[in-house]
C-alpha positions, 0 to 999 in steps of 0.5 A: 505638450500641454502644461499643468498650472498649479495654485501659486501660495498667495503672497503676504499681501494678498493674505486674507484673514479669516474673522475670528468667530463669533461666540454665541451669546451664553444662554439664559438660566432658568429661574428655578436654576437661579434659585438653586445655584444663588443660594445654598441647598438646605434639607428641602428644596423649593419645592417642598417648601411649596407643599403646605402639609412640609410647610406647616410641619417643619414651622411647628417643628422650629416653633417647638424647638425654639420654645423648648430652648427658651424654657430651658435656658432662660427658664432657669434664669428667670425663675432664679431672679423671681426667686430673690424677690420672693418671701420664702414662705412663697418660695417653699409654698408655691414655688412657680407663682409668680409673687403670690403675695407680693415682691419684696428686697427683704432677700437682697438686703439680707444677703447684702448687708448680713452676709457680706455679699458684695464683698465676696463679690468684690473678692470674684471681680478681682479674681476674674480680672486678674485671670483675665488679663494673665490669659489674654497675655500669655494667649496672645504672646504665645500664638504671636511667637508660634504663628508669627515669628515661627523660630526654629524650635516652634514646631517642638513647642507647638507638640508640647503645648498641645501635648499639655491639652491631654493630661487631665486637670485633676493630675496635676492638683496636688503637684501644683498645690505643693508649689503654690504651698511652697514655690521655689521663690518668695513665700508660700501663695495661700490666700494671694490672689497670684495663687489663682491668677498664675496657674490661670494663664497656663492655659494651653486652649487659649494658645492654641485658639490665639495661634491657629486665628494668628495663622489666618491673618495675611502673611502680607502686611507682617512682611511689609511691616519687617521690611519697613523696619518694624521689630518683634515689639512693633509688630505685636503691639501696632499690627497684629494685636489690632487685627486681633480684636474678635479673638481676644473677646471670645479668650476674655469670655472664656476666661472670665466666665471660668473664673468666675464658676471656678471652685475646687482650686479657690477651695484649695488656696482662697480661704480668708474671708478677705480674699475667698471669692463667691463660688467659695462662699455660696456652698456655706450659705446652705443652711441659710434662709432659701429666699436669702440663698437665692438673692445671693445666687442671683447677685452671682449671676450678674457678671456673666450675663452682663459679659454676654451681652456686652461681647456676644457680637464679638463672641459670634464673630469670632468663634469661628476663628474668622474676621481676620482683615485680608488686605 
C-alpha cells in the first residue's frame, strides 16, 4: 500500500517573503510636452509661432492695437494739456500744432486768478473726500457684518442689498431730493457737504465687492482670533481690515473718481459758490475764452490722474478680488 505525500504549509519561520516590486523608473517627457504642459496654451501654439508669415502677422496686429490704445486714451489727454498752454488763436487756427507760436501760462493764470478755480477745486477735494471715507466705512462695515460675522438675518440682508443694485439711480432722484430738502432730523441739506457725502455711502456695489473679498480671506485666523478672546471690534480693526488693503484701493478709487465727475446731484444741492464743486462750475464757463476753458478742464483733470498712478498697483492686484493672505 503505497502513501501519497502532500506538501505540508511552510511554517511561520520557513515563510519567505516575497520583495516588493520594483516601480519602473517614470519615463521622461519630451521637450515639446514640457513646453506644453509648463505653460498655458494660447490661440497659437508653438508651432505657429514658428511660421514667420503667423509670426510677423500677429506682431503687427498688437503693434497696431497698441498704438491705437495710445492714440485713443492718451491722445485725448495730451491734446487737453497742450491745449492749456496754447493761445486761443492757435487753438482755433491750428488745433493739432503742437504751439505753433509758442507756449504760454496766460490760460493757467486766467482760470486761477479770475475764475477762482482753485477754489472750486478745493470745494471737489473736499467732496471727494468726504465721499470717500463714508464709502470705505459703510463697504468695509457692511461686508465685515455679511462675511464675517454672518447673523442669523445675513442672508435676508445680503437679497436686500443686492435687490438695491437694480433699481435705476434716476428713480430715486426726487424722493431723495425731498429728504435732503427737508430730512426728518435738523435742517434742510442744500449747499452742505453732508447733502453729497451721505447718499454716497449708500452704495450697495462697494458692499458687495467688500463682502464677496471678506468671503475669500482664511476662515482660520477669525476662529483663532475669537478663541483667543478677540471681540467683533478687535477683529475688525486688527485682523481683517489689515488684510483688506488691495480692496479698500480699488473702493478709494471708485469712490474718488465718482465723486470727482459726479455732476447731476452737486447740480441739485451744491449751488453756492462757497461749496459748488468743479464739475458744477465748468458747465458755466462755456462762454468763456477756449484757451481759459481748456486750463481749467485740465486743472480738473489733476486729481484722477495722480489717483491712478499712485493706486494702480493696488487697483490691479485687487481687482480681481484676490490677494487675500492664506495662511
Amino acid at each position: 500500500m503505497t502513501t501519497v505525500q502532500t506538501p505540508s504549509s511552510p511554517s511561520p519561520a520557513q515563510a519567505v517573503v516575497a520583495p516588493a516590486p520594483v516601480d519602473a523608473p517614470p519615463r521622461r517627457l519630451g521637450r515639446r510636452r514640457l513646453v506644453v504642459d509648463s505653460g498655458e496654451r494660447g490661440a497659437l501654439s508653438t508651432a505657429d509661432w514658428r511660421r514667420p508669415l503667423v509670426k510677423h502677422t500677429w506682431r503687427t496686429m498688437h503693434l497696431l492695437l497698441l498704438v491705437l490704445l495710445v492714440v485713443w486714451c492718451l491722445g485725448p489727454l495730451l491734446l487737453l494739456g497742450t491745449f492749456a498752454f496754447t493761445p486761443t488763436q492757435d487753438i482755433q487756427s491750428t488745433p493739432l500744432a503742437f504751439f505753433p507760436n509758442g507756449a504760454t501760462t496766460h490760460n493757467v493764470e486766467m482760470a486761477w486768478n479770475r475764475y477762482h478755480i482753485g477754489q472750486f477745486f478745493m470745494n471737489t477735494v473736499w467732496v471727494a473726500l468726504g465721499s470717500w471715507l463714508v464709502q470705505v466705512v459703510v463697504a468695509t462695515t457692511g461686508g465685515f457684518v455679511l462675511s464675517v460675522l454672518r447673523p442669523a438675518w445675513a442672508r435676508a440682508l445680503n437679497w436686500a442689498v443686492l435687490a438695491t443694485l437694480f433699481v435705476p439711480a434716476v428713480v430715486l432722484l426726487v424722493p431723495l431730493y425731498k429728504i435732503v430738502v427737508d430730512p426728518p432730523v435738523g435742517p434742510s441739506l442744500i449747499n452742505s457737504y453732508l447733502a453729497v457725502w451721505l447718499p454716497a455711502g449708500a452704495s450697495a456695489f462697494n458692499v458687495v465687492l467688500v463682502a464677496r473679498f471678506f468671503d475669500s480671506l482664511p476662515r482660520e485666523i477669525f476662529e483663532a482670533a475669537r478663541m483667543d478672546g478677540a471681540g467683533p471690534f478687535r477683529l475688525f480693526r486688527s485682523i481683517v481690515l489689515p488684510m483688506s488693503k488691495p480692496i479698500i484701493g480699488v473702493v478709494s478709487v471708485f469712490a474718488v473718481i465718482a465723486s470727482w465727475k459726479d455732476f447731476l446731484w452737486p447740480f441739485l444741492v451744491l449751488k453756492s459758490d462757497t461749496v459748488k464743486p468743479l464739475s458744477v462750475y465748468l458747465q458755466s464757463m462755456a462762454n468763456v475764452d477756449k484757451g481759459t476753458l481748456m486750463a481749467a478742464l485740465a486743472i480738473s483733470t489733476l486729481i484722477p490722474i495722480a489717483m491712478f498712478l499712485v493706486f494702480q498697483r493696488m487697483f490691479l492686484r485687487g481687482a480681481g478680488l484676490g490677494g487675500a493672505v492664506k495662511g
